[in-house]
N, C-alpha and C positions, 0 to 999 in steps of 0.2 A: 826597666829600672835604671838602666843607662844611662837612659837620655837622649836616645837614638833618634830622634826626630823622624828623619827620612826613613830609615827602616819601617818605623809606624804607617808612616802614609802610605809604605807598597803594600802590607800588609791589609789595611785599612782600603786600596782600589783592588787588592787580589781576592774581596770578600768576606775577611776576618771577622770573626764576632766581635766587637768592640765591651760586650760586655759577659763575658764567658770567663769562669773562674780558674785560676789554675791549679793544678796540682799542686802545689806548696801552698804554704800558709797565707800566700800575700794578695789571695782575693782577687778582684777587678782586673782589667789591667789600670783603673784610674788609680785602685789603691796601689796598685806594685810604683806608679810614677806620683804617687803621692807620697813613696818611701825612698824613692831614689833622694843621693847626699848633695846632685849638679843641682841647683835650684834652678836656674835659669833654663838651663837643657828640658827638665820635667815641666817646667812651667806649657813649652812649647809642645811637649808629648801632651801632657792635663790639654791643652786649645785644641791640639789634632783630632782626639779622641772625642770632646765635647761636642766639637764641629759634625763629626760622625755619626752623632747623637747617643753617645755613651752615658749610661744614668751613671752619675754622680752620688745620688743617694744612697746607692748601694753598700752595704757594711759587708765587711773579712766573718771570718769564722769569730773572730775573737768581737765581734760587734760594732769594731771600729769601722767609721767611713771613712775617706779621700777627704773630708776636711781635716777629720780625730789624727788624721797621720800626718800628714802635712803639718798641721800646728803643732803636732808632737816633736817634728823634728827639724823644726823652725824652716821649714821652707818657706819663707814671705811671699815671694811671687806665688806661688800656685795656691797657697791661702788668699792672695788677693784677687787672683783671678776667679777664686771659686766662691768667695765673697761677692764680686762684681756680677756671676753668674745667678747668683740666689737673687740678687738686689733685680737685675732685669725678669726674671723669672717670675717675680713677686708684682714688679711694675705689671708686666703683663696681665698677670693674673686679674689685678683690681682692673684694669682697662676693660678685660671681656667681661667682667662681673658686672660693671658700669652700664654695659654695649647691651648686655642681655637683660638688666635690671629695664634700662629704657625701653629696649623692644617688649618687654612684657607689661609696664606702663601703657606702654601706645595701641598695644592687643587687645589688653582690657579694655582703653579706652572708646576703644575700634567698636569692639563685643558691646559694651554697655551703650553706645549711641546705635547701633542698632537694633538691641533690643528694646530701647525708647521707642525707636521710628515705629519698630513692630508694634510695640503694643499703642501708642496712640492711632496706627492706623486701624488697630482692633475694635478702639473706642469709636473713632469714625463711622465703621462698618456697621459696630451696633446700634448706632442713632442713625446713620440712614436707612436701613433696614427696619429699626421703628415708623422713620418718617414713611417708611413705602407702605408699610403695612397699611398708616393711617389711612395715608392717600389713594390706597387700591380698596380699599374696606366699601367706598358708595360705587367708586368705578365697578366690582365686583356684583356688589346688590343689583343693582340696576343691567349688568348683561345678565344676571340670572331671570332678572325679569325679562328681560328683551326676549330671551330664549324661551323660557315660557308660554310669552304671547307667539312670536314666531310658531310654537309647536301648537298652538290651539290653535293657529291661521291654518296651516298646514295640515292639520285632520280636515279642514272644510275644505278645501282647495286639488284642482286635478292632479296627480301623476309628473308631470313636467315641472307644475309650480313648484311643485313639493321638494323634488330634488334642489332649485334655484335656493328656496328657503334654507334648506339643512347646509348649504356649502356657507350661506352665509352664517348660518347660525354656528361653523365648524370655527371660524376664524381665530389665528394663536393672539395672545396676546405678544406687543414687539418685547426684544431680548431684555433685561433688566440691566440699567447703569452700574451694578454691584460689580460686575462681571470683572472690569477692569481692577477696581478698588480690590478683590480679592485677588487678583495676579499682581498688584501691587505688594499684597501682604506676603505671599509665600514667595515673593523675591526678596523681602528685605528680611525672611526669616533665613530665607536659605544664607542671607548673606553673614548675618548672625553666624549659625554654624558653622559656616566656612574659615571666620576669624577666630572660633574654639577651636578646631582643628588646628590651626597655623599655633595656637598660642601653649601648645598641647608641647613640641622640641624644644621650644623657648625653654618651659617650666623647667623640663629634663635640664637644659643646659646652667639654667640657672642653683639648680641643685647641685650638679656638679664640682660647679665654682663654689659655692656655700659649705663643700664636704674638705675642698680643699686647703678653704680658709681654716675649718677647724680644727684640720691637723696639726697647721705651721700655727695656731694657740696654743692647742695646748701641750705640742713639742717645745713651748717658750716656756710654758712654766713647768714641765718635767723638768728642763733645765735650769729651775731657779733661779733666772731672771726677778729681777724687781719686779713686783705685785699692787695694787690698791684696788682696794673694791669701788666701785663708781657707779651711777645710778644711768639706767638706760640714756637717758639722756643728755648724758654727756660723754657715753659710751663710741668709739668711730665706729661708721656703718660695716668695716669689714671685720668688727669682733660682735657686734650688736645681729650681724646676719647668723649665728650660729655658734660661735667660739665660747673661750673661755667664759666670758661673762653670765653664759647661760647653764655654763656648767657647772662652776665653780665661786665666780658672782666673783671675781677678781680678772685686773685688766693688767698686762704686762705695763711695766712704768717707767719711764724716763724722767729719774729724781733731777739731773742736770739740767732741764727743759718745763718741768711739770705740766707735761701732758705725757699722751698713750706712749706707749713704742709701737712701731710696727714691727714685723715679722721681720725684714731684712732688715733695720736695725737691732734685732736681740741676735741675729744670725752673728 
């Protein structure tokens, strides 16, 4: 609450919780240097702490956060700096939302050209497997005949002959040309599968980001921020993924601008 700067940081390599409450009223240690009277001094404790990876969002007994105090008691700098933190925060967020939207674009797209590949090699398989049918239908007639006359020659015929005739009449027919077309199919299935698995962390990840956008919505209009109701369509894709608009059919508004607000801009 000082301003101690350096005291924080030994504190902070001697393995301090950065986010551990204290016994008195003032919460955090972000809230107790978002109540200190040195702005500038807390400013610097508010960077130490943040850097350390101290949640910020964190509210006092009384529900206030390290912003609610800060603005309370007009500390500029560490309202700006926890301003400038939400605004990167927020950047970030739509960038992985973007990174992951694309990646599960490119999955599906992956997934659905091989399950194309698959099933026309399906379609292949079952018109050549027709054509072979057709095609083995007299070849088949005709060795059954062959076999036949072979086995009447072979009741007239001695011992020695007999054998000669039966090896020939044993003879396989060669391997079917399917063979390969069918290890074609169950690779480009496997391969199918392989990109639903992969597109299976993406989904999660993309959920994620989609839970988090709809927080920092509809924390904008608990806050009664400016409203207008707007039609999907002209909705931004990061209220249109799950936010207010779906909730409440109302988009946070920037009357100075008329368009949406974003999230660090209602912050």
């Amino acid at each position: 609450e000082n301003g101690d700067v350096e005291v924080v940081r030994v504190l902070i390599e001697a393995g301090a919780d950065v986010d551990k409450a204290g016994t008195d009223d003032e919460g955090t240690p972000c809230c107790a240097a978002a109540a200190g009277w040195q702005d500038e001094h807390q400013a610097e404790v508010m960077k130490a702490l943040m850097e350390a990876g101290a949640q910020i969002e964190t509210a006092n007994r009384f529900g206030k956060t390290p912003y609610d105090i800060a603005s309370y008691q007009r500390n500029t700098r560490v309202v700006s700096l926890l301003k400038q933190h939400a605004l990167t925060q927020h950047t970030r967020a739509k960038e992985q939302l973007a990174a992951v939207e694309a990646d599960r674009v490119e999955a599906e797209r992956r997934a659905s050209t091989a399950e194309g590949r698959a099933t026309a090699a399906e379609v292949k398989v079952a018109a050549l497997e027709a054509k072979l049918r057709a095609a083995m239908k007299p070849v088949e007639t005709e060795r059954a005949r062959a076999q036949q006359g072979l086995a009447s020659q072979a009741a007239e015929e001695p011992a020695d002959e007999q054998a000669s005739v039966l090896n020939v009449a044993s003879l396989a027919p060669r391997p079917s040309p399917l063979l390969q077309i069918r290890h074609d199919l169950e690779h480009a299935k496997g391969v199918g599968q392989e990109l639903s698995a992969r597109l299976g962390p993406t989904q999660s990840r993309y959920s994620t980001l989609k839970e988090v956008c709809l927080e920092a919505q509809q924390a904008l209009l608990e806050a009664e921020v400016p409203s207008l109701t707007k039609g999907s369509s002209e909705t931004p894709p990061y209220y249109s993924c799950g936010g207010s608009y779906q909730s409440q059919g109302k988009v946070p508004w920037l009357k100075s601008e008329k368009r949406a607000m974003t999230p660090a801009e209602g912050i």
